[in-house]
Structure formats: C-alpha cells, structure tokens
N, C-alpha and C positions, 0 to 999 in steps of 0.2 A: 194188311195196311202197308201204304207205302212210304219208305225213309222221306223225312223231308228234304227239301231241297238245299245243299249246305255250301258252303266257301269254305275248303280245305285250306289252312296252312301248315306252315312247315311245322314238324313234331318231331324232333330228334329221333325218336324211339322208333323211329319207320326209315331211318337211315342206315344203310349196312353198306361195307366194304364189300366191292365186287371187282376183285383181278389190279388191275392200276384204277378203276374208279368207286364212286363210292354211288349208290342208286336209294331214290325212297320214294318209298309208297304212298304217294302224295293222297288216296282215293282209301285207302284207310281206316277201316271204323264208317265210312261214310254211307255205308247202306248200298252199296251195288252189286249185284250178285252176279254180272256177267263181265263186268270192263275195270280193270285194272289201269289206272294212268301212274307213270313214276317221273321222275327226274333223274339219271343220269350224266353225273360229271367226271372228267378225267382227271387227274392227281398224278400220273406216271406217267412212260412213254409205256410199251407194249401192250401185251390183248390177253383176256382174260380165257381162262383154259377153254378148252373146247365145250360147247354148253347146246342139247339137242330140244328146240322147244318143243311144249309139249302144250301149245296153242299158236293161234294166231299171232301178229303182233307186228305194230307199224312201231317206226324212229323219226323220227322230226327233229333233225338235226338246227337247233334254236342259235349255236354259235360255235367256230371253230371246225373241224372237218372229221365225219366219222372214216375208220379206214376197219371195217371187216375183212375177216376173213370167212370164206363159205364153203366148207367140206363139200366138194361133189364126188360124185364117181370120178376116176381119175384125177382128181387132185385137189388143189385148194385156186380157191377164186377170188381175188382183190375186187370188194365192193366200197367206193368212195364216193360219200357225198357230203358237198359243202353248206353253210349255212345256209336255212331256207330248202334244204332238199331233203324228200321223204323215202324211203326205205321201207319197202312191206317182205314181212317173213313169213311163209308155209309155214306153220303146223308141220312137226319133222324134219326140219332144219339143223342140221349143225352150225354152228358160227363161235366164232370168237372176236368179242368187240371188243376195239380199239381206236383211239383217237388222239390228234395231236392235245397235249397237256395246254388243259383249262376249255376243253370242248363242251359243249352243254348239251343234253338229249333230250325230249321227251316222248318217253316208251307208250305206246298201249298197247295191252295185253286182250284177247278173250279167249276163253271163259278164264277170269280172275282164280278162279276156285280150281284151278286145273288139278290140283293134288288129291282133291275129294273125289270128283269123276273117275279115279281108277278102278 
C-alpha cells in the first residue's frame, strides 16, 4: 500500500547540528522510500568537515550564498551560488558546505535509505 499523501512540518527531533549549520529531515516518517528533502541553515562562518556522498543530491540555495568546497584530483574547487541558484552532486563526491551566516538550503537527497543499500 502506499503512504498517504502528507504536509511535513518542522519536528525538532529531525534537527541535528552539522559543522557551522544545523540540517532536518523535513521528509521524515513521511513514507518515501527513495527521496530524502531537508532544510539547511547556516549558524557560523566555515564549512563542515569533508563529507563523501554516498547518493545523489541537489541544493537549492532558498537565501543567502552557498560557498562549497569540492575535493578533486589535484585540489579543492570553490563552488558558489547565490539565492535562487541550484547545485547538483554525483554520487562520490567529496565536499564540505559552507555558507555565508543565516544562508538557507534545501537538500534532496536519493536514495534517502543510502545506509541500508550497503
């Protein structure tokens, strides 16, 4: 059978601290077994340790300016984009995000369940 159709709100308990911002798993409990959506906001100035996805995953920078950083071969790569501007990640990725203090994000993630597929 399939989840019903629902309107997530905010739920403390899906909020966690990540590097200088804090992210919540706004999708939640909500029955979807492939797509993960969060929220993203910044609290500090710097960027959160180096972090290698292990899916998909777009950023929809909603206010303020993401400033990544992108591990490549040979070095690291400044990716910036201001409110309004989207950001897609490989699967395999290194990056550590970062954004000017009081930036807003929203992540999607697939497959949500990426820790079970191993």
């Amino acid at each position: 059978m399939t989840a019903p159709v629902s309107l997530p709100t905010y739920n403390q308990d899906n909020d966690k601290p990540f590097g200088p911002a804090s992210i919540e798993h706004a999708t939640a409990g909500c029955g979807l077994d492939a797509l993960g959506t969060y929220f993203m906001e910044f609290h500090a100035d710097g960027h959160s340790e180096p972090w290698t996805v292990q899916y998909e995953e777009t950023i929809y920078v909603i206010e303020g300016r993401a400033r990544l950083l992108v591990h490549e071969e040979g070095g690291v790569r400044k990716v910036v984009a201001n409110a309004g501007g989207l950001i897609a990640i490989p699967k395999g990725t290194t990056v550590q995000y970062g954004a000017l203090v009081g930036s807003r994000f929203l992540l999607s993630i697939s497959p949500v369940n990426w820790r079970d597929q191993a």
